[in-house]
RODO-317750 format. One record per residue (C-alpha): x, y, z; residue in three letters; residue number from 1. Coordinates in nm, 3 decimals. Each point is the difference from the previous one (the first is absolute). Example, Ala and Ser with C-alpha at 12.3 -4.5 7.8 and 13.67 -1.06 7.14 Angstrom:
RODO-317750
<r <1.230; -0.450; 0.780>; Ala; 1> <r <0.137; 0.344; -0.066>; Ser; 2> 
end
This chain:
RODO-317750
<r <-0.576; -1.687; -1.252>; Unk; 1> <r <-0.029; 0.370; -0.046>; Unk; 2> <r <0.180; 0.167; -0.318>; Unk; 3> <r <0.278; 0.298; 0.154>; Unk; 4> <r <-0.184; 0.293; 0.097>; Unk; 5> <r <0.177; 0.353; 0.000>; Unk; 6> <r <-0.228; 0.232; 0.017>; Unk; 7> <r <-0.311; 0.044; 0.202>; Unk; 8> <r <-0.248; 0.007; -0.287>; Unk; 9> <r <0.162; -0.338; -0.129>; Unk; 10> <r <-0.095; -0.157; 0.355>; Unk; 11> <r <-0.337; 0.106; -0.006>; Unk; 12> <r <-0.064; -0.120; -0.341>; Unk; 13> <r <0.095; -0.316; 0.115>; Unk; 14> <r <-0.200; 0.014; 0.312>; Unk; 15> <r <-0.320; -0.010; -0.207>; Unk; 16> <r <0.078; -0.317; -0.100>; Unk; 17> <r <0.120; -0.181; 0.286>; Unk; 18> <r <-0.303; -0.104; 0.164>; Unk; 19> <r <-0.315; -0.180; -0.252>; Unk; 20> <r <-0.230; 0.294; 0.115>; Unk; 21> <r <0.008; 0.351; 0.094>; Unk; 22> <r <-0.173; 0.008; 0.278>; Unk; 23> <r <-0.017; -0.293; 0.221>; Unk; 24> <r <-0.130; 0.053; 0.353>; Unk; 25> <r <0.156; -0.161; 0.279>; Unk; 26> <r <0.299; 0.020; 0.275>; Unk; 27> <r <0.145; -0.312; -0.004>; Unk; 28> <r <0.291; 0.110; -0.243>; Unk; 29> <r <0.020; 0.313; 0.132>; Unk; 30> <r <0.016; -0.147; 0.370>; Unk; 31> <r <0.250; -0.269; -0.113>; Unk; 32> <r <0.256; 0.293; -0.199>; Unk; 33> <r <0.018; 0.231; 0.302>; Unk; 34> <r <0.053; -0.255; 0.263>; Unk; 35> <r <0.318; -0.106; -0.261>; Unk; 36> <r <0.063; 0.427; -0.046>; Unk; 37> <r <-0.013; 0.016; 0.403>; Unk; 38> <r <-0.310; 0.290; -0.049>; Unk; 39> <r <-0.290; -0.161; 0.181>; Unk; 40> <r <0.076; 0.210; 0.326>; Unk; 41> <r <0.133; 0.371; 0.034>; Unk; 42> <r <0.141; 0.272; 0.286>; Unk; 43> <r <-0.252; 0.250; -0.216>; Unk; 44> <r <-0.378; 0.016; -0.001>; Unk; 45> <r <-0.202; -0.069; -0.251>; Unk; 46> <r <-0.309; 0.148; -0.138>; Unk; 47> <r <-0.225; -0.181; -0.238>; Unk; 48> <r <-0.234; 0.174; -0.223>; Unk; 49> <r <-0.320; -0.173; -0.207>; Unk; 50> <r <-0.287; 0.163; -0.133>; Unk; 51> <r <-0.174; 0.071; -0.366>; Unk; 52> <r <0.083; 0.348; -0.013>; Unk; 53> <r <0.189; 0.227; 0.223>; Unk; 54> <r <0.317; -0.243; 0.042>; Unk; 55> <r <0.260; 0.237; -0.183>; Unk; 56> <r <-0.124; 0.304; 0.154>; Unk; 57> <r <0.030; -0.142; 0.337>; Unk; 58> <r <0.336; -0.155; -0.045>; Unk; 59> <r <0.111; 0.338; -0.160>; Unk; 60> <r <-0.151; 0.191; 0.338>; Unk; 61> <r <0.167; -0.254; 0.250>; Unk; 62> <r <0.311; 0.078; -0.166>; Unk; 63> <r <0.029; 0.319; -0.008>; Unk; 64> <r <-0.125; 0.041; 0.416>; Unk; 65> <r <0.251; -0.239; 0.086>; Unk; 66> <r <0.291; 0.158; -0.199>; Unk; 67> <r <-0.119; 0.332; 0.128>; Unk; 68> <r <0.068; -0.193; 0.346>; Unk; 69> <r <0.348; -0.083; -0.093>; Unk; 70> <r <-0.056; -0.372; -0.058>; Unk; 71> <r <0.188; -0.208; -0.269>; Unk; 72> <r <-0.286; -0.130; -0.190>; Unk; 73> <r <-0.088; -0.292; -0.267>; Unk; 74> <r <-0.288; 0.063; -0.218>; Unk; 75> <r <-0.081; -0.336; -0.221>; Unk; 76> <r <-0.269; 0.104; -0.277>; Unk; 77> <r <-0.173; -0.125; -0.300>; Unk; 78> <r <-0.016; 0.035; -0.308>; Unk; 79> <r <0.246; 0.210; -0.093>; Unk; 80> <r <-0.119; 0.345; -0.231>; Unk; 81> <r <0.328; 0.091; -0.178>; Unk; 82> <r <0.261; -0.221; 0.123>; Unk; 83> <r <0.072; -0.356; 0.180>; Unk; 84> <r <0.204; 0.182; 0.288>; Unk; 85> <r <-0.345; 0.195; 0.124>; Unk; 86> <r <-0.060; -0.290; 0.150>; Unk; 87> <r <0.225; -0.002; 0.280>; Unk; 88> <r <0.159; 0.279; 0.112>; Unk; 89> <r <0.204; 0.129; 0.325>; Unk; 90> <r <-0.137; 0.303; 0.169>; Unk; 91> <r <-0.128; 0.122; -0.339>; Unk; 92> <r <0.292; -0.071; -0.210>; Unk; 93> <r <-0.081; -0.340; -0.257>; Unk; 94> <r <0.290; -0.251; 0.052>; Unk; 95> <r <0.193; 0.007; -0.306>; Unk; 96> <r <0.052; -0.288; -0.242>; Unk; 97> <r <0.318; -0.128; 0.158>; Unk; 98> <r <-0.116; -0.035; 0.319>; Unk; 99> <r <-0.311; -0.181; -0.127>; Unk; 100> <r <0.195; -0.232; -0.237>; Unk; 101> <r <0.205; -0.057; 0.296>; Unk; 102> <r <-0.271; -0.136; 0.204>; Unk; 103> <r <-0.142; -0.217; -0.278>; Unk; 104> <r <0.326; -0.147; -0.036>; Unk; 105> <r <-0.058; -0.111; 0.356>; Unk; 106> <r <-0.347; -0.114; -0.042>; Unk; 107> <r <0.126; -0.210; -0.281>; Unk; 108> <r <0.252; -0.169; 0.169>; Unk; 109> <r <-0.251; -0.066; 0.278>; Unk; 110> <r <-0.307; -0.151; -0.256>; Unk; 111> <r <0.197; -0.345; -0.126>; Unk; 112> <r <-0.306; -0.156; -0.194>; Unk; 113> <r <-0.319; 0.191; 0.177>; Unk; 114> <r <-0.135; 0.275; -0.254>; Unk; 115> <r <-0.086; 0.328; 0.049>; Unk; 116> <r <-0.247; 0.237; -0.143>; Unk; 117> <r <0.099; 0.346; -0.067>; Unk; 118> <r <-0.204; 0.147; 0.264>; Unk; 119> <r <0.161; -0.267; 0.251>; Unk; 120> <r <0.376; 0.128; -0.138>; Unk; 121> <r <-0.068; 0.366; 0.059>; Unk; 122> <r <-0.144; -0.062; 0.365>; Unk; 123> <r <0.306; -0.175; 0.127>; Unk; 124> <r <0.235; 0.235; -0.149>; Unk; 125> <r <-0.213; 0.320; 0.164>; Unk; 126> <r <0.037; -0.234; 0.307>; Unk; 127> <r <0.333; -0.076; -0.029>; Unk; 128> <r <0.116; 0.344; -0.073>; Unk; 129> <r <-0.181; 0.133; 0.277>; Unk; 130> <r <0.218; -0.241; 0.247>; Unk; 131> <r <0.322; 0.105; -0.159>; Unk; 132> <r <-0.038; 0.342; 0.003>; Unk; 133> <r <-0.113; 0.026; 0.389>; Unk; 134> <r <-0.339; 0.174; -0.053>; Unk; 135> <r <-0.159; 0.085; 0.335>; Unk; 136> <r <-0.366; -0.106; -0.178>; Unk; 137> <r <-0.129; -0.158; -0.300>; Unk; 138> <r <-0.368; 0.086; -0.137>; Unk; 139> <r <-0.126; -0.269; -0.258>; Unk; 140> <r <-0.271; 0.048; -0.232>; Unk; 141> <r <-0.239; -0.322; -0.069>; Unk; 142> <r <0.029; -0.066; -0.392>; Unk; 143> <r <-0.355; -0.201; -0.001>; Unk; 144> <r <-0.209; -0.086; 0.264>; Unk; 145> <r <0.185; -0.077; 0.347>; Unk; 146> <r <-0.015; -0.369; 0.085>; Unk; 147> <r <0.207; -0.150; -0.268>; Unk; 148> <r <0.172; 0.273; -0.107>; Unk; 149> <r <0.371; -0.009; 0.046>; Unk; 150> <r <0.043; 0.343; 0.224>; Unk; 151> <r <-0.196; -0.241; 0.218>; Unk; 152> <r <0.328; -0.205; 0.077>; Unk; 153> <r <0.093; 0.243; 0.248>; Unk; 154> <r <-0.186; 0.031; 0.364>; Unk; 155> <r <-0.143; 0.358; 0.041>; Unk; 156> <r <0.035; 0.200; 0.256>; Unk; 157> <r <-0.276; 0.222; -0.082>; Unk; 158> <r <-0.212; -0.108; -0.316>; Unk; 159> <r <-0.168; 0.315; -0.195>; Unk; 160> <r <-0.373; -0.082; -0.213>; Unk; 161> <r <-0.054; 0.281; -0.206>; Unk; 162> <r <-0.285; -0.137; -0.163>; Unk; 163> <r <-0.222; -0.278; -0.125>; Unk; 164> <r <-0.133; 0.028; -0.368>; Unk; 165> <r <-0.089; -0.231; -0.296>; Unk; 166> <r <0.353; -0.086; -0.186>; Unk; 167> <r <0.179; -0.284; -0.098>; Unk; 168> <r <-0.329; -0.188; -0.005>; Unk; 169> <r <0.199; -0.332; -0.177>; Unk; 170> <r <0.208; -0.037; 0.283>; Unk; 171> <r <-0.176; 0.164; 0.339>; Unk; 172> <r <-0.342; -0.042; -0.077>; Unk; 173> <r <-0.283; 0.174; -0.124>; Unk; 174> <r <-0.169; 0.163; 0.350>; Unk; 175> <r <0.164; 0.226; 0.224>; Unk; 176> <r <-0.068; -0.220; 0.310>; Unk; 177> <r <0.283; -0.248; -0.184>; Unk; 178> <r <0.193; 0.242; -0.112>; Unk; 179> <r <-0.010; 0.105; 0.381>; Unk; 180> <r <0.113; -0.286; 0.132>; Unk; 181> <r <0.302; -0.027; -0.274>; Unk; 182> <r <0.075; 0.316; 0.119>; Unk; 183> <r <-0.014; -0.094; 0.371>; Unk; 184> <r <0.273; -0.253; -0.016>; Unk; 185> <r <0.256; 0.252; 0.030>; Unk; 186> <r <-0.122; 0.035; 0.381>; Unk; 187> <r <0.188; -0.136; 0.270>; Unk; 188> <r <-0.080; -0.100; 0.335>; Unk; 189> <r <0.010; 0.203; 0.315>; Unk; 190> <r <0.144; 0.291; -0.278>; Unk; 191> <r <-0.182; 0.284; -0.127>; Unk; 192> <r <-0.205; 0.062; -0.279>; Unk; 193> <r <-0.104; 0.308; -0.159>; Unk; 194> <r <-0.335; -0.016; -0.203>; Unk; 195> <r <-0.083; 0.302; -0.211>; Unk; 196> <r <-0.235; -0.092; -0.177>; Unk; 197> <r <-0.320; 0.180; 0.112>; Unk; 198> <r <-0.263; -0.266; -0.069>; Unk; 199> <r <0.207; -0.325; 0.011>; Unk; 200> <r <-0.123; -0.332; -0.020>; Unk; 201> <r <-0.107; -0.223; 0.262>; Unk; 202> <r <0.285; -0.246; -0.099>; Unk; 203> <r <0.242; 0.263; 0.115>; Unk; 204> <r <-0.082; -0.003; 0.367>; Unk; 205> <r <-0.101; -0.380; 0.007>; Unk; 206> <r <0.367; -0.072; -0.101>; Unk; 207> <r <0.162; 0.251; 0.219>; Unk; 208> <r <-0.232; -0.135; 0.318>; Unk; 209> <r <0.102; -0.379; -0.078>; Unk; 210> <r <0.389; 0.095; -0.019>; Unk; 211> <r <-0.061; 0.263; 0.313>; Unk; 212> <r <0.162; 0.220; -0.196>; Unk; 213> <r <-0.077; 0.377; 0.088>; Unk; 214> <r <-0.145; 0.154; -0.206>; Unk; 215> <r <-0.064; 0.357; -0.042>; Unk; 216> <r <-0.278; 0.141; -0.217>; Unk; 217> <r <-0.050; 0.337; -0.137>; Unk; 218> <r <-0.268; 0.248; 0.116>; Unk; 219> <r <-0.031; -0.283; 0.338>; Unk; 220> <r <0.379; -0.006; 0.121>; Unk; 221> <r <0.073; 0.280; -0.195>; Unk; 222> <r <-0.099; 0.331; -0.131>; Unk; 223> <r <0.037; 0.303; -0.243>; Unk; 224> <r <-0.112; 0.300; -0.090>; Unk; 225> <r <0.041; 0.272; -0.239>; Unk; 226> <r <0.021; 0.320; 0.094>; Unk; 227> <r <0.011; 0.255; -0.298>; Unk; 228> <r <0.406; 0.004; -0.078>; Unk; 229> <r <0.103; -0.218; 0.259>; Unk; 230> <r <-0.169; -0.338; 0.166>; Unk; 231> <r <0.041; -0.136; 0.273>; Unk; 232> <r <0.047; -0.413; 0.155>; Unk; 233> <r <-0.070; -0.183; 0.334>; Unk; 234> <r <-0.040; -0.332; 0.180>; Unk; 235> <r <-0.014; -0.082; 0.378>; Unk; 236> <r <0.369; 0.059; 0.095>; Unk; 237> <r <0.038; 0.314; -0.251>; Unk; 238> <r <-0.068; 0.314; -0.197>; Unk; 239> <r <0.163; 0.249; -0.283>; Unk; 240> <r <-0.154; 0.256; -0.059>; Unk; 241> <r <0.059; 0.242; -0.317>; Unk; 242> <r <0.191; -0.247; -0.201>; Unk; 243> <r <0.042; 0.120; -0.383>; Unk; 244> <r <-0.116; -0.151; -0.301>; Unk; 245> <r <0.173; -0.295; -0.151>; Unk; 246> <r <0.193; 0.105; -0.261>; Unk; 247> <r <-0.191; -0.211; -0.247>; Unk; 248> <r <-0.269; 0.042; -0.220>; Unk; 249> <r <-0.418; -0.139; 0.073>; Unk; 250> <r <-0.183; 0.038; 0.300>; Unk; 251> <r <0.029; -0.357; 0.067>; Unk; 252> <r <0.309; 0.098; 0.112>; Unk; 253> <r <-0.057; 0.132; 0.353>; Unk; 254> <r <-0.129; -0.341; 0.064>; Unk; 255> <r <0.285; -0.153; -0.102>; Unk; 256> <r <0.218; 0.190; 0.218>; Unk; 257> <r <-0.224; -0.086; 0.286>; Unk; 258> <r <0.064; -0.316; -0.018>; Unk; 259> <r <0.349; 0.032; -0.013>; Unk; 260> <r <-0.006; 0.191; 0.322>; Unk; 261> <r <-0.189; -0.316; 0.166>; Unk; 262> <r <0.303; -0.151; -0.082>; Unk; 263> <r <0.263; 0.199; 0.106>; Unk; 264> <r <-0.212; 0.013; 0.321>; Unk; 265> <r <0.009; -0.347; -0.012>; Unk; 266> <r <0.387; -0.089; -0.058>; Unk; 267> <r <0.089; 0.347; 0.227>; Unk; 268> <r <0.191; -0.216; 0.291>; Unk; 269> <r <0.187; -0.159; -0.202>; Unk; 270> <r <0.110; 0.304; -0.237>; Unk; 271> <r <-0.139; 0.337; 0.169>; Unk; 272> <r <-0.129; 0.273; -0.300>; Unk; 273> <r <-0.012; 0.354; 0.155>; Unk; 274> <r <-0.311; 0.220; -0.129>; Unk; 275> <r <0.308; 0.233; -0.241>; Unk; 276> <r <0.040; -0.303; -0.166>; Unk; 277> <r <-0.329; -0.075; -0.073>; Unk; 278> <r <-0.042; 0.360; -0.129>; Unk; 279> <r <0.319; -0.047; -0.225>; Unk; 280> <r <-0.070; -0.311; -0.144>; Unk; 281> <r <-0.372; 0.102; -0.100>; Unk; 282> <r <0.137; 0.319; -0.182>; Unk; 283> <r <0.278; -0.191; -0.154>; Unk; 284> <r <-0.156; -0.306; -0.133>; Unk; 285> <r <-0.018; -0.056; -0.373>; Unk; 286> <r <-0.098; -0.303; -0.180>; Unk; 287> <r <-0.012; -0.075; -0.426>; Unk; 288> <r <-0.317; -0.081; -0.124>; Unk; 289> <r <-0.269; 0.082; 0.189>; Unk; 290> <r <-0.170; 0.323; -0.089>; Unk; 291> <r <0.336; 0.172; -0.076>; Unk; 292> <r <-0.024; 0.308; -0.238>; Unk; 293> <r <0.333; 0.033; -0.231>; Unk; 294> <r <-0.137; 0.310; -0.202>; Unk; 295> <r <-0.248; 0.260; 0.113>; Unk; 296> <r <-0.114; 0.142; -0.335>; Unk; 297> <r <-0.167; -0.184; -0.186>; Unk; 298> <r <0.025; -0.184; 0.320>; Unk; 299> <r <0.062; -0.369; 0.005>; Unk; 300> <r <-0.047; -0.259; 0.259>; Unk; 301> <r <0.151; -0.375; 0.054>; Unk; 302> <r <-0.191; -0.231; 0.228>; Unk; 303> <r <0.057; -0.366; 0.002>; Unk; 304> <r <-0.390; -0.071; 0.084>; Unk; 305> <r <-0.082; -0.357; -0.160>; Unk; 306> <r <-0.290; -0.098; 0.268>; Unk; 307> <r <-0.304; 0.076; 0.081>; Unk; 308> <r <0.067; 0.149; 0.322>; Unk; 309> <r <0.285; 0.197; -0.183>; Unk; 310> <r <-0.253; 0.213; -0.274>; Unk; 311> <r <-0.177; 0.044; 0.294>; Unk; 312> <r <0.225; 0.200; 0.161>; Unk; 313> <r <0.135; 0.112; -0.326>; Unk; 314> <r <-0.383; 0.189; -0.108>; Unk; 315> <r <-0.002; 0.121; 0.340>; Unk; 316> <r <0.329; 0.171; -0.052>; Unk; 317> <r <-0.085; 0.125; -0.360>; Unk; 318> <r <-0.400; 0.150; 0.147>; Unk; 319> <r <0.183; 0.199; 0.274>; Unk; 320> <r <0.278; 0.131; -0.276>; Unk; 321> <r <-0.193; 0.151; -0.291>; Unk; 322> <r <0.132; 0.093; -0.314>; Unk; 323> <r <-0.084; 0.270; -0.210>; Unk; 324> <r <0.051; -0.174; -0.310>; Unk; 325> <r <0.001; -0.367; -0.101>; Unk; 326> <r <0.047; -0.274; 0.240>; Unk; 327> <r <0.178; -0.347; -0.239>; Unk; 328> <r <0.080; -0.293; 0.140>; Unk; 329> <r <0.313; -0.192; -0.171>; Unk; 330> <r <-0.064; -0.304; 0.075>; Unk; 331> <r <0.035; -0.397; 0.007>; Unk; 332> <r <-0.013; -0.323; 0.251>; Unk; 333> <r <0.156; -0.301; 0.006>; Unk; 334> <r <-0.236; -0.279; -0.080>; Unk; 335> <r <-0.056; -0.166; 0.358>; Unk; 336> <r <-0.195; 0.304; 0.101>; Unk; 337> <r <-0.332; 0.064; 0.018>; Unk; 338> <r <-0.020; 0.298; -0.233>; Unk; 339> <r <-0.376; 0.044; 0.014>; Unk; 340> <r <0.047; 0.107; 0.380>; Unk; 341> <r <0.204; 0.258; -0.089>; Unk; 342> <r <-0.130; 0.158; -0.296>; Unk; 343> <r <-0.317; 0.013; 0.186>; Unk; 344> <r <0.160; 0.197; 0.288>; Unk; 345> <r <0.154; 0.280; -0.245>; Unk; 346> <r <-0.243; 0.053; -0.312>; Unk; 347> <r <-0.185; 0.314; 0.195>; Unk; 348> <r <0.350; 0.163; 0.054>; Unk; 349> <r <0.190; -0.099; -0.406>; Unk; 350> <r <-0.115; 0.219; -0.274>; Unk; 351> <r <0.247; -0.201; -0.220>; Unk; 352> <r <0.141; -0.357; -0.016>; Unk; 353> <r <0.306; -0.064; -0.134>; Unk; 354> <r <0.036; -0.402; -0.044>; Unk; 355> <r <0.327; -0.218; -0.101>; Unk; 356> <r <0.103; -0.334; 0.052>; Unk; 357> <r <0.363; -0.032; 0.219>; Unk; 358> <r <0.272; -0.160; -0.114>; Unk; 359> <r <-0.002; -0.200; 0.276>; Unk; 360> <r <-0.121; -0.342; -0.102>; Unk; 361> <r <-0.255; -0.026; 0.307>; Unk; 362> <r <-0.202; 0.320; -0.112>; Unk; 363> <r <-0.339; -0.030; -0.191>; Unk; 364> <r <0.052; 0.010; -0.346>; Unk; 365> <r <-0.100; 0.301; -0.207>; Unk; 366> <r <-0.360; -0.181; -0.106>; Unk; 367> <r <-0.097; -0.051; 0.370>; Unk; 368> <r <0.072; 0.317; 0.086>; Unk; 369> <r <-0.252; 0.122; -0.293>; Unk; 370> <r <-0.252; -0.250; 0.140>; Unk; 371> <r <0.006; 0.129; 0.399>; Unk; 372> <r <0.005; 0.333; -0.076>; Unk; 373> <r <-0.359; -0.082; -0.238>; Unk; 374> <r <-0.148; -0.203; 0.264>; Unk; 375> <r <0.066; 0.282; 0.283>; Unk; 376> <r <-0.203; 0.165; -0.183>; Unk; 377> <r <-0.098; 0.375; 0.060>; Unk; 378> <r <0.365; 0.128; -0.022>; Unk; 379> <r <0.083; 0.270; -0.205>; Unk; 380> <r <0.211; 0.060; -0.272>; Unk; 381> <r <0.261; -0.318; -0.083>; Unk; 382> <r <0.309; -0.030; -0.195>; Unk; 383> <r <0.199; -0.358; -0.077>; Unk; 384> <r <0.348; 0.024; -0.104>; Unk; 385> <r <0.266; -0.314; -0.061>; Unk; 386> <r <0.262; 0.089; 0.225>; Unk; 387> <r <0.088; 0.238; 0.309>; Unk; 388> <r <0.184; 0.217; -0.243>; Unk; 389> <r <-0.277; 0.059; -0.218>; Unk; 390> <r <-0.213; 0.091; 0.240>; Unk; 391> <r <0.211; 0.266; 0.178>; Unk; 392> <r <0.066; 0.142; -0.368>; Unk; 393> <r <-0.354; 0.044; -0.053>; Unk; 394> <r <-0.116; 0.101; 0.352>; Unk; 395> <r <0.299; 0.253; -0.018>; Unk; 396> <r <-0.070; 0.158; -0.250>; Unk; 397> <r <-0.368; 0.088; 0.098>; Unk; 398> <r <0.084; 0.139; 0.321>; Unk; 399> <r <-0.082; 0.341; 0.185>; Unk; 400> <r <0.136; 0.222; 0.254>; Unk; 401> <r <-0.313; -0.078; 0.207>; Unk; 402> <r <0.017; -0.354; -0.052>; Unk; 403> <r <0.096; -0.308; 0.247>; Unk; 404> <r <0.101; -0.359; -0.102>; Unk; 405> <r <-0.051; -0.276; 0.252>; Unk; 406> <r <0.271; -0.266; -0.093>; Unk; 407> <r <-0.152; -0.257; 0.208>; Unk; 408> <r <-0.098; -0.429; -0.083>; Unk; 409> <r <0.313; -0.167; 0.089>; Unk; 410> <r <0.388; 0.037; 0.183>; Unk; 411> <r <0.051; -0.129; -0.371>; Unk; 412> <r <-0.126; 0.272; -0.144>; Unk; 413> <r <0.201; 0.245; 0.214>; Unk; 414> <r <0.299; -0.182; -0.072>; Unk; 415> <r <-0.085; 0.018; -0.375>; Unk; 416> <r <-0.067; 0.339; -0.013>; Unk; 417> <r <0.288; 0.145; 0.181>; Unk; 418> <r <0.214; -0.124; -0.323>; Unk; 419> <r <-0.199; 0.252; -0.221>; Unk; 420> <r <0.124; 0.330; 0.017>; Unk; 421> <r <0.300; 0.091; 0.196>; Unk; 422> <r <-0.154; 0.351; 0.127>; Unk; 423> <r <-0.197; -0.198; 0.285>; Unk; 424> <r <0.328; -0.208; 0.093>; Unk; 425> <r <0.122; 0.220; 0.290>; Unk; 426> <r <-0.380; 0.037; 0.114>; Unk; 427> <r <-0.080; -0.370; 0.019>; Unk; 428> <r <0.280; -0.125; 0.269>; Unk; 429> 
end
């Protein structure tokens, strides 16, 4: 029996401790509450995204073409940077915290004695909220893996694969020809999927060939190109030529978008996207997080990066956007990470580390942190501090006009630092 709930930060409380873990993979309780909501089937299509990196930014893309359009959308993401509402939102607008109590009101009334984790709660509402409201599509990122994840409830009509990394090794596996086939489950047969990964694993088309699902893989079913301001995209049936430059930060980027384009290619019967839109939504799209500058001098930089794959990018970004002056990373990771990949990605490109344990009880504790950075090895100059706070005090004070700070480890971090000083608040949404 659930004490009364009256506001939405007393209902998620409790939904961390309804269910005996946090994350629990599987669909049969997710199956079981939407067949009782009435959600397993919709008028709307749906597009599924997976992938280690490049989820967001796609979501954020497809949302902004299709709203250029003049569709109603649904965009369902995870986590959340600043607030609980990010994560479901209606053409761009978060659904507010009556309309999300409102829902879990209804998803309560529907559980009786099955249990839910938080994750689980949050889907159905996005789901539920989605029906209500009439939206003419929904696009739903993956929060781990594919197969088992709870997104995965729901039938796609076209399912996006942004990319296959090393993450979440405890619960999808150490290699990325597992991880590919976690990933994989979100296909569905005799329905389209979009593969963007340039070098996928073989587990990606085995999957796809024993479901007959089609799938479409970039640089074979389809192509881009940059072309000094502009770039250009084509499969079999079509070309754009010209397009602009996603409105987002990284070079990684223009793939991205490509892939996004497979898709509206893909879904185009069903909801037709004219070439303005495509235009539109590029220029307009915005997304928190992910390379986004909130002050230009000293000039600092958030990025969510916590992978591998991520500092990759990340050092890529930072050797084709010199500084004049210092380069510091602020930084931490939560402690299921592999934090040796990605301080070995970014030690060319740092001249100073800035180190603090999160407040977040998941994070590695202010010791470990001292004892990755040693064993990196070959970084350069490194500073420990207890607490967020202290760190930013002490970084702040040292900084130059010249300068950049890469804020980068963790969406916990992000979320921790946006609390510190109230200049960046207007910046950071």
């Amino acid at each position: 029996m659930r004490p009364p709930l009256n506001s939405l930060e007393a209902w998620l409380e409790w939904q961390q401790s309804l269910h005996f873990s946090e994350i629990d993979m599987g669909l049969a309780r997710m199956q079981l509450l939407a067949s009782r909501l009435d959600i397993l089937r919709f008028p709307f299509p749906i597009i599924s995204v997976a992938g280690t990196n490049g989820k967001g930014s796609s979501v954020s893309m497809l949302d902004a073409i299709y709203q250029a359009a003049g569709y109603k959308t649904g965009a369902y993401t995870s986590p959340f940077l600043y607030h609980y509402n990010e994560r479901i939102t209606i053409s761009g607008e978060p659904c507010s915290d009556a309309e999300i109590i409102q829902v879990f009101e209804q998803i309560e009334d529907a559980r009786e004695d099955t249990t839910l984790t938080y994750f689980e709660f949050s889907t159905l509402a996005a789901l539920l909220l989605y029906k209500q409201k009439g939206v003419d599509i929904a696009l739903l990122e993956v929060g781990m893996g594919g197969r088992l994840d709870a997104v995965n409830t729901w039938d796609a009509d076209v399912a996006l694969i942004s990319s296959i990394g090393i993450d979440h090794v405890k619960w999808l596996g150490d290699n990325r020809e597992v991880i590919g086939h976690e990933k994989a489950g979100i296909m569905r047969t005799g329905r389209a999927v979009i593969c963007g990964d340039p070098n996928p694993p073989e587990s990606i088309k085995k999957h796809a060939l024993a479901i007959d699902a089609k799938l479409q893989q970039t640089g074979m079913d389809f192509s881009w190109q940059h072309q000094n301001d502009t770039w250009q995209w084509s499969n079999d049936r079509r070309s754009y030529e010209r397009l602009p430059k996603p409105n987002l930060q990284g070079g990684y980027q223009y793939q991205n978008a490509a892939n996004v384009l497979a898709v509206i290619d893909a879904l185009s019967e069903q909801l037709p996207v004219s070439e303005e839109a495509i235009h539109q939504g590029l220029t307009a799209v915005k997304l928190q997080g992910r390379l986004q500058i909130i002050q230009s001098s000293p000039q600092i930089v958030l990025d969510v990066a916590h992978n591998a794959h991520a500092a990759t990018e990340l050092a890529k970004w930072l050797e084709s956007q010199p500084c004049r002056g210092r380069t510091l990373a602020f930084f931490s990771m939560l402690s299921d990470k592999n934090i040796q990949d990605v301080l070995s990605h970014l030690h060319t490109f740092v001249d100073e580390w800035i180190i603090f344990p999160l407040e977040d009880e998941r994070g590695f504790t202010k010791s470990e942190l001292e004892r990755a950075v040693a064993q990196a090895g070959n970084l350069q100059v490194c500073t420990v501090h207890e607490s967020i706070k202290s760190a930013w005090e002490a970084c702040q004070s040292t900084l130059h006009e010249d300068d950049q700070v890469i804020v980068f480890g963790s969406f916990s971090v992000l979320a921790e630092f946006k609390g510190l000083d109230g200049t960046f608040s207007e910046n950071m949404y």
